[in-house]
C-alpha positions as CSV (number, residue, x, y, z in Angstrom):
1,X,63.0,-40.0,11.4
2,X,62.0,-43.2,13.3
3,X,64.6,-45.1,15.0
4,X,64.1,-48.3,12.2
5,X,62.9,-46.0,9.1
6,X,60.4,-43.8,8.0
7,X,58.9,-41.7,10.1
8,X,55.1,-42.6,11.1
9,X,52.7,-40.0,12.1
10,X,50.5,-41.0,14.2
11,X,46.4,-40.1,15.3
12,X,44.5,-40.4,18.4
13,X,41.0,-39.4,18.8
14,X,38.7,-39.0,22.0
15,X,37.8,-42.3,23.1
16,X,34.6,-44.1,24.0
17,X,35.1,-46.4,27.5
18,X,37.8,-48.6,27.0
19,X,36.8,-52.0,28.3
20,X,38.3,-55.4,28.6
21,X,41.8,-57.2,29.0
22,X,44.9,-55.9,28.0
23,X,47.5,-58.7,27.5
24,X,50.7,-56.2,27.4
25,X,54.0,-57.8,26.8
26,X,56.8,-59.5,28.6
27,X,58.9,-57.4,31.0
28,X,61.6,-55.6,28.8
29,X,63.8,-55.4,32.0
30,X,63.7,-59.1,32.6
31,X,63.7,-60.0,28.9
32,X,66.9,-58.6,28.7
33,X,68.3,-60.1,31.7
34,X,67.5,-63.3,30.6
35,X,69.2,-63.6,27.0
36,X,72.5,-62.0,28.6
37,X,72.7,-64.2,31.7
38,X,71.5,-67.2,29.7
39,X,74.3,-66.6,27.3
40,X,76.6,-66.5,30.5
41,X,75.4,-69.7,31.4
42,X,76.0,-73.8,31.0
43,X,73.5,-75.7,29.5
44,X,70.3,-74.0,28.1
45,X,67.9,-71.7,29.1
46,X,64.8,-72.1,28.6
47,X,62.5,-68.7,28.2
48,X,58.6,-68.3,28.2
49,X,56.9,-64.6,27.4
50,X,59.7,-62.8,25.8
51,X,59.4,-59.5,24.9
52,X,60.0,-59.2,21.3
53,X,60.3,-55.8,21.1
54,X,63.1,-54.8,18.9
55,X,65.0,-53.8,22.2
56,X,65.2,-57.4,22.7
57,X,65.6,-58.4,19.8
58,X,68.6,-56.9,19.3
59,X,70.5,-58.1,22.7
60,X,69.3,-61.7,21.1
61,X,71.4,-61.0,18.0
62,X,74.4,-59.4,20.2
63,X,74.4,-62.9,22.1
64,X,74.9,-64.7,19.3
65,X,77.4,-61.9,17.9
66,X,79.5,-62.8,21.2
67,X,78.8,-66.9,20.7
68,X,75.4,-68.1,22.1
69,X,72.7,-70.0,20.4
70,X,70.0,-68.1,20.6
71,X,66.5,-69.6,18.9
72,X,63.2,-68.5,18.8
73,X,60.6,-71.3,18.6
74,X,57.4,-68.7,18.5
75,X,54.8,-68.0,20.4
76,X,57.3,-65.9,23.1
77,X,59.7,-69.2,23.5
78,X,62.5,-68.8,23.5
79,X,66.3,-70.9,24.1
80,X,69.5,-70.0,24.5
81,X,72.4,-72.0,24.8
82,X,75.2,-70.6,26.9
83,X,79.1,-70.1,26.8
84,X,79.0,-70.0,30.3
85,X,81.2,-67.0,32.3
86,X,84.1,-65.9,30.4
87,X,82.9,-68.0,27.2
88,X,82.3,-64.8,25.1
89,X,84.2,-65.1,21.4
90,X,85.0,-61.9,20.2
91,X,82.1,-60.7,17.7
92,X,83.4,-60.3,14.1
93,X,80.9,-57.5,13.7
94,X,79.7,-53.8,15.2
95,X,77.0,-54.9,17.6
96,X,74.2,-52.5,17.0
97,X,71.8,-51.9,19.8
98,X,69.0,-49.8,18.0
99,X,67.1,-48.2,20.9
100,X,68.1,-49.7,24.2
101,X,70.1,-48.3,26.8
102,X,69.7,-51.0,28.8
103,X,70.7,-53.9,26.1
104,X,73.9,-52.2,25.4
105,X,75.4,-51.2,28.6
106,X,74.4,-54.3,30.5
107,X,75.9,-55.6,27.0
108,X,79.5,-53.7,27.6
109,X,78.9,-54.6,31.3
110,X,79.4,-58.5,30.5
111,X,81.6,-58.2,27.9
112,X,84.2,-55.9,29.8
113,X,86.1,-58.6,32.0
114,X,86.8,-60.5,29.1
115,X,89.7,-60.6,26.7
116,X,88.0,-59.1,23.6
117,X,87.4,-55.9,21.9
118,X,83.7,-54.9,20.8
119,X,82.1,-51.6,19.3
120,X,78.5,-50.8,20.1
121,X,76.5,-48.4,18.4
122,X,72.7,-47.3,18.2
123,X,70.1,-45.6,16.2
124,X,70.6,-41.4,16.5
125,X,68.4,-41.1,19.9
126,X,71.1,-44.0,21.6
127,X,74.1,-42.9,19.7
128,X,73.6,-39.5,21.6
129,X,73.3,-40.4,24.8
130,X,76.4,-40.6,27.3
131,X,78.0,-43.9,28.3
132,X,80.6,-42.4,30.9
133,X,78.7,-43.8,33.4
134,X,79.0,-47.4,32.6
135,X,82.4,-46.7,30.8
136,X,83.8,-45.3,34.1
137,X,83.6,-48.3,37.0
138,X,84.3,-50.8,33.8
139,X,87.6,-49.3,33.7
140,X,88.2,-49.9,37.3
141,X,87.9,-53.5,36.2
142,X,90.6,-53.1,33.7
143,X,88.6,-52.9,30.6
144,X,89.2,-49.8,27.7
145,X,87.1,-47.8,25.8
146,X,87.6,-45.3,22.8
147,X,84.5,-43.5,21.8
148,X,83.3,-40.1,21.1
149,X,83.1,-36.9,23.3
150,X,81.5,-37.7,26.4
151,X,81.6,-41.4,26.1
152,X,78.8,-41.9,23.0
153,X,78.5,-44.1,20.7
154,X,80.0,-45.6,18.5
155,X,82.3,-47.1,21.0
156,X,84.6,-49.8,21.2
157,X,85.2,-51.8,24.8
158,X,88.2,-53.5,24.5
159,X,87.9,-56.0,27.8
160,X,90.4,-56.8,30.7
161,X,92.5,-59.1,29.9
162,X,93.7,-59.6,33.7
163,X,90.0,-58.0,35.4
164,X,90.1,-57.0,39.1
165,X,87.3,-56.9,41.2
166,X,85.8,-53.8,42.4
167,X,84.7,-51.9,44.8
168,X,82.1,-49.4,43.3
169,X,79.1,-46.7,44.8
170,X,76.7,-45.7,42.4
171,X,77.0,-41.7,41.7
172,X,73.3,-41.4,40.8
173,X,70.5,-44.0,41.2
174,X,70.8,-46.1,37.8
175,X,70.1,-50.2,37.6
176,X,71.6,-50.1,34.6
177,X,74.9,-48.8,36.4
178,X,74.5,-51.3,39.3
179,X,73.7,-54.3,36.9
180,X,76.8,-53.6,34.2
181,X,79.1,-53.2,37.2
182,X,77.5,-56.8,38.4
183,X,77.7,-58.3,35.3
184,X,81.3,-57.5,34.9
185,X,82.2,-58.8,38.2
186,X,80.9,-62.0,37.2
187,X,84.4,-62.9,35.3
188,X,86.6,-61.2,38.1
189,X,88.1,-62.9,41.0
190,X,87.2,-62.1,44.3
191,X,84.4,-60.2,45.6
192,X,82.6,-57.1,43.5
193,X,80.9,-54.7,45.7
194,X,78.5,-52.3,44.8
195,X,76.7,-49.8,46.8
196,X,73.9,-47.7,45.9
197,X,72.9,-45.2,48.3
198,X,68.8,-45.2,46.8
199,X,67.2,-48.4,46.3
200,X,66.9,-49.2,42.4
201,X,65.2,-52.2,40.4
202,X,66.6,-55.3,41.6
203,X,66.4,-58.0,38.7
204,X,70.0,-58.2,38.2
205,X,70.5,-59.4,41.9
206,X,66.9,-61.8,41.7
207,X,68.5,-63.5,38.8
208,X,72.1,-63.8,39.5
209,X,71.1,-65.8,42.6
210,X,68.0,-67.6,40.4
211,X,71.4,-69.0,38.0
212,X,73.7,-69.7,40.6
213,X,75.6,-66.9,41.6
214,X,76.7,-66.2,45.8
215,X,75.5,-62.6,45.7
216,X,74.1,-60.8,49.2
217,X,72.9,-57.4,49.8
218,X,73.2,-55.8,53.0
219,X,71.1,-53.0,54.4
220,X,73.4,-50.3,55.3
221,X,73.6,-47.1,56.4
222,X,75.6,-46.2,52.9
223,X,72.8,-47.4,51.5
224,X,72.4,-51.2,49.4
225,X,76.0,-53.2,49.4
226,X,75.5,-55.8,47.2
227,X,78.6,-58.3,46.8
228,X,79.1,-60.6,44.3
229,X,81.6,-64.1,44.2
230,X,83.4,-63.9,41.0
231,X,83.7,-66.4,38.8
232,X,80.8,-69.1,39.5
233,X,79.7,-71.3,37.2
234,X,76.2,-69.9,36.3
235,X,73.5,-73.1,35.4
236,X,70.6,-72.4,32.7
237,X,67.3,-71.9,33.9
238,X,63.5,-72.1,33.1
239,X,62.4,-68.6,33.1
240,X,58.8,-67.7,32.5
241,X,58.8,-63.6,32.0
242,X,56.0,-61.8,33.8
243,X,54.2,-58.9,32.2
244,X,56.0,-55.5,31.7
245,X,54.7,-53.2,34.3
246,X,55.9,-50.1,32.2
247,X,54.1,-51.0,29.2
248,X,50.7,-51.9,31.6
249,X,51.0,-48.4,32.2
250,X,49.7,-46.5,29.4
251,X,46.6,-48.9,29.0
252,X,46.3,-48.4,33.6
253,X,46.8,-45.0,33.0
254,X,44.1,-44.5,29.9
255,X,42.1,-46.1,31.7
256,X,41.9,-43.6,34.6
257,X,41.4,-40.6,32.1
258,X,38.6,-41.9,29.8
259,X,35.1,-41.8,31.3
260,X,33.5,-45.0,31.9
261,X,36.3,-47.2,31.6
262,X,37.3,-50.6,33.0
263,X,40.4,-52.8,31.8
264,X,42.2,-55.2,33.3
265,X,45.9,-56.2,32.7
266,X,46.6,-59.5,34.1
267,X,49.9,-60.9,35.6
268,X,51.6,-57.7,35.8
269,X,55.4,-57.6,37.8
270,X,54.5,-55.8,40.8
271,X,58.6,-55.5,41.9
272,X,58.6,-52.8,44.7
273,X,61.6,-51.4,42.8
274,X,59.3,-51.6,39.4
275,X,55.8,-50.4,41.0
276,X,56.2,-47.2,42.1
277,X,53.8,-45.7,39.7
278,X,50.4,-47.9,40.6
279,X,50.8,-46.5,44.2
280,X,51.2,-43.1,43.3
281,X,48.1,-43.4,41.2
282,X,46.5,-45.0,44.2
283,X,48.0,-41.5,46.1
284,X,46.1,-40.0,44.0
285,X,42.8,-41.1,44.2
286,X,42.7,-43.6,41.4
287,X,40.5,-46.7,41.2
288,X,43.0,-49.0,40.8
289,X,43.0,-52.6,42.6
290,X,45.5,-56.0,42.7
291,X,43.5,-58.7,42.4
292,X,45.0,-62.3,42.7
293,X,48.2,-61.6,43.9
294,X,50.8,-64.3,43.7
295,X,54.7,-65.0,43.4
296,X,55.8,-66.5,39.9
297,X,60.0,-67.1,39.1
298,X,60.9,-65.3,42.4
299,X,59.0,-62.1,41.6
300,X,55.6,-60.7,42.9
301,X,52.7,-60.8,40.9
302,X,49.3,-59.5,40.3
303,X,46.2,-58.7,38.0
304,X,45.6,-54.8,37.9
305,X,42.5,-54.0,37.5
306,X,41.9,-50.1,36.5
307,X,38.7,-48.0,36.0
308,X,37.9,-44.4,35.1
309,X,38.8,-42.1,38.2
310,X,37.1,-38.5,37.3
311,X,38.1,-37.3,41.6
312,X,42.0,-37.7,41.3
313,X,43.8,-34.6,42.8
314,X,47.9,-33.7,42.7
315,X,50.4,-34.7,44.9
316,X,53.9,-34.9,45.9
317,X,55.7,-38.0,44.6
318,X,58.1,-38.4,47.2
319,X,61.8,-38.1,45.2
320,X,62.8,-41.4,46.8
321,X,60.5,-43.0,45.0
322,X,61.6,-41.8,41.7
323,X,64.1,-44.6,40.8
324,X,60.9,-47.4,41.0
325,X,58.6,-45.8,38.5
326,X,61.2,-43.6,36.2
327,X,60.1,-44.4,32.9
328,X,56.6,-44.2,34.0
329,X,57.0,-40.2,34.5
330,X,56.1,-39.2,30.7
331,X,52.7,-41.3,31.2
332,X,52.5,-40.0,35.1
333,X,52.5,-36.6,34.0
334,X,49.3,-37.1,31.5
335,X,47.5,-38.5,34.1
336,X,48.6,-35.4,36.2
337,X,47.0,-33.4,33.7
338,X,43.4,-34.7,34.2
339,X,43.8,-34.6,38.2
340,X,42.9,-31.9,40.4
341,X,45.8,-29.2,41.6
342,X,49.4,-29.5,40.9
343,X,51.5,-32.9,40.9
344,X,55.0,-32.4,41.8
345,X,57.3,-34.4,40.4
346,X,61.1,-33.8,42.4
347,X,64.5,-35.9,42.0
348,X,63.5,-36.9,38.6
349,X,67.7,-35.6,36.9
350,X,67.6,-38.9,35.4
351,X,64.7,-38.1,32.8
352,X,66.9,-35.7,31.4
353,X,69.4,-38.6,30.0
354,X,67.4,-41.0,28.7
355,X,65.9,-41.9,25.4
356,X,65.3,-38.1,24.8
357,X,64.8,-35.3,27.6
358,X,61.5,-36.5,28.6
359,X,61.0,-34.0,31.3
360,X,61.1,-31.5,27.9
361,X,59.4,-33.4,25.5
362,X,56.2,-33.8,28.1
363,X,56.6,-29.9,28.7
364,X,56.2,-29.1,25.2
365,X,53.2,-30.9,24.3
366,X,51.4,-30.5,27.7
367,X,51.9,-26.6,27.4
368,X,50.5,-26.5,24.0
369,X,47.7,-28.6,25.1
370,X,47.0,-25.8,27.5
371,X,48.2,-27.3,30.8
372,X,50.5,-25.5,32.8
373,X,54.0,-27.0,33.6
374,X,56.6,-26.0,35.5
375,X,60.2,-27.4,35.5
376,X,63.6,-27.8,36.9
377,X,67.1,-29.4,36.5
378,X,65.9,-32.2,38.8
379,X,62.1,-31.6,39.4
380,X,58.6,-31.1,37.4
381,X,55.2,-30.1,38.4
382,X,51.8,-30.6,36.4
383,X,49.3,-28.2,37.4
384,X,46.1,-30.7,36.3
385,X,42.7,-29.3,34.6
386,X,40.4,-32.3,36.1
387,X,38.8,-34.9,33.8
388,X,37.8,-33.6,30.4
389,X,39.9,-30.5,30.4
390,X,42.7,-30.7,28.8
391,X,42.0,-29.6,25.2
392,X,44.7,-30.9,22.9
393,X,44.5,-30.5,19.1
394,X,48.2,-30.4,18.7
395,X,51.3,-32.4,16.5
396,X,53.7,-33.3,19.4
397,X,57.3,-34.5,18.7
398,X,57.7,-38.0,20.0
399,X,61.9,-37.1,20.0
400,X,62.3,-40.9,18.9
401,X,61.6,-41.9,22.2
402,X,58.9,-44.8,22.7
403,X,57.6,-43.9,26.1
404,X,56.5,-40.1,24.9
405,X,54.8,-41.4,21.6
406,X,52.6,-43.8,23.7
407,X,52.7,-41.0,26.3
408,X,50.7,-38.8,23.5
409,X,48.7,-41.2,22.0
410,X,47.0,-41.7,25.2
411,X,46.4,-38.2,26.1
412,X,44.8,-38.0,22.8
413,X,42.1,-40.5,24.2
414,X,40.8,-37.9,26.8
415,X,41.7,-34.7,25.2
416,X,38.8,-32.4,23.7
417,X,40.5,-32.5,19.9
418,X,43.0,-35.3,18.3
419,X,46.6,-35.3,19.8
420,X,49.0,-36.2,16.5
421,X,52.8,-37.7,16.8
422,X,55.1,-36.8,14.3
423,X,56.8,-40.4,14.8
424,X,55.1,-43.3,16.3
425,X,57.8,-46.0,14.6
426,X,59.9,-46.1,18.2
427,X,57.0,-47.5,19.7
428,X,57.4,-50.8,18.5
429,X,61.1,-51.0,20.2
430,X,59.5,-52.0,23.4
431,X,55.5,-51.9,22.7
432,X,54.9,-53.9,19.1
433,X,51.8,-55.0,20.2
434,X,50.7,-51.3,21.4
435,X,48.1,-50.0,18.7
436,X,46.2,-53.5,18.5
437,X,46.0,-54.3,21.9
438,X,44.7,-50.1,22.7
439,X,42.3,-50.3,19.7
440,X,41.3,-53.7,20.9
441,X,40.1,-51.7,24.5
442,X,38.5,-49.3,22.5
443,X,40.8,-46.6,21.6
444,X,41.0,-44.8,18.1
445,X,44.5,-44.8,17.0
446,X,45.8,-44.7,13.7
447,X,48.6,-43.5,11.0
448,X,47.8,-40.5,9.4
């Protein structure tokens, strides 16, 4: 069933051209980052183009769970007025994050060098995933946590009352790793250190130093080694949220597979740690251009313009890439499908842990669809049909994962028959906007 009730199936049919702008949301990433460390901060912050995905909205409810004032004035303003570092009451209920991985272990992250005690849970796709690897350098800090077999959820943090700082390497490329440990180390003394031998998304580190904090990061031969001065006093901001580069995919991306179109998606974060995916399309042979770029709150911006590219062909998407366009695979992979030759996909272990086993989930309903896939612990490869010949006409399981239902709906949009979802409710956990703005372009989408 869908991660907030019923399931809803979900429709989509071959498309005409889709033309026109496609306003996609504020960055989820960023969104996040900015109710936490606003919450962490003196004074208040003031937020413009919030993602109000439900994602979001639920870190907004665990802020004020833990003592903020968060308010939402409309129109994707937002406020929050902070407790500053080390402010956090103890929350006199179980903070529920729904859907997001992120939210709740950047969530246990600033939480853990505090005093208090706190249980997380999710829906059934979080509460099944494995928190050992946020759980693991928190203890280093001093905090405890009590939760089921392999670290899931429900959980309970119970945070250091006396927190050390820490000196941490990241055992697999995660931000979400890197920016809990960070967060943490905000309300230790001393220096936090993290290294992280592969270069992940750096928001954390962008705002940390945007609110005040002395953080560096070093080029090393270990890789990254980011150090952070504990205890600073962290000063609201004015942050204006750029567009979510992983949602601009799946209207970039339907773009590319649905003859005659041309959309553009303005003011898009183009991150290098976040844009892996628009130069692998580019690899490819896509027709996909930045137009106006620009720098807006400290992060590089641009409008993305993309129009139907019939001549892609398969590459190799070099696996040190991978950590800069991860959650862009399940939507990489149905573009792969309407390219020429096989796209290899290597160093991609991580898609294995998220929201479902996405490196599965694709397989599945590519195979069925009639498009060979081949797969791995740590690597997939999509052997492509060219444009117009992937033939569909199957019911996919979206496995209460977000980025697989949209993943499907827009393979539907090129496919020769309708592609069905059996649940397209997790969509609106990061994408609310998703069927108005795609049948806006064009597309045909719609419960069945």
């Amino acid at each position: 069933m869908s991660s907030h009730g019923t399931p809803i199936p979900m429709i989509s049919h071959k498309s005409g051209p889709l033309k026109g702008t496609a306003n996609v949301p504020g960055d989820k990433s960023i969104s996040h980052r900015s109710l936490i460390l606003g919450a962490m901060s003196i004074g208040e912050t003031k937020v413009t183009g919030l993602l109000e995905g439900q994602d979001v909205l639920d870190t907004g409810r665990a802020m004020q769970a833990f003592g903020a004032e968060v308010i939402n004035h409309g129109d994707g303003q937002w406020s929050v007025h902070g407790v500053g570092v080390g402010g956090f009451a103890e929350p006199d209920q179980v903070i529920d994050c729904g859907n997001s991985g992120t939210g709740v272990r950047l969530i246990m992250g600033a939480m853990a060098t505090s005093p208090i005690a706190s249980t997380f849970t999710g829906d059934a796709s979080l509460n099944s995933r494995p928190m050992g690897r946020i759980t693991d350098p928190l203890a280093l800090f001093g905090a405890q946590s009590f939760g089921r077999s392999e670290g899931r959820l429900p959980l309970t943090i119970i945070g250091a009352a006396e927190p050390v700082p820490v000196h941490y390497k990241t055992p697999v490329p995660s931000a979400q790793v890197k920016s809990a440990v960070l967060l943490a180390g905000l309300n230790a003394p001393g220096q936090t250190v993290v290294i992280e031998r592969e270069a992940t998304r750096d928001h954390s580190e962008r705002m940390l130093r945007g609110f005040g904090a002395d953080l560096s990061v070093e080029k090393t031969d270990e890789g990254n080694v980011i150090t952070l001065m504990g205890q600073p006093e962290l000063k609201a901001q004015n942050i204006v949220v750029p567009r979510d580069p992983s949602s601009a995919a799946f209207p970039v991306c339907a773009a590319l597979i649905v003859e005659g179109s041309d959309v553009l998606v303005p003011n898009i974060g183009l991150n290098p740690t976040r844009a892996g995916l628009f130069y692998t399309l580019q690899e490819m042979g896509a027709d996909l251009t930045f137009e106006n770029p620009r720098e807006e709150g400290g992060e590089p911006v641009a409008d993305l313009r993309a129009k139907f590219s019939p001549n892609m062909k398969g590459i190799v998407v070099p696996a040190e890439r991978a950590a800069s366009m991860i959650d862009e695979y399940p939507i990489l992979s149905i573009v792969a499908s309407f390219a020429e030759g096989v796209t290899e996909m290597p160093g991609v272990k991580e898609l294995r842990v998220k929201e479902s086993d996405r490196i599965d989930a694709m397989a599945k309903g590519l195979r069925a669809s009639g498009v060979n896939v081949a797969e791995g612990d740590d690597w997939w490869s999509v052997t492509g049909l060219g444009a117009g010949g992937v033939k569909g006409g199957i019911t996919a399981a979206s496995e209460l994962d977000h980025r697989i239902a949209m993943s499907y709906m827009c393979l539907g949009m090129a496919t020769q028959q309708p592609i069905t979802i059996d649940d397209g409710g997790p969509i609106a956990t990061s994408f609310p906007i998703f069927l108005t703005l795609m049948a806006e372009l064009g597309a045909n989408i719609e419960p069945t």
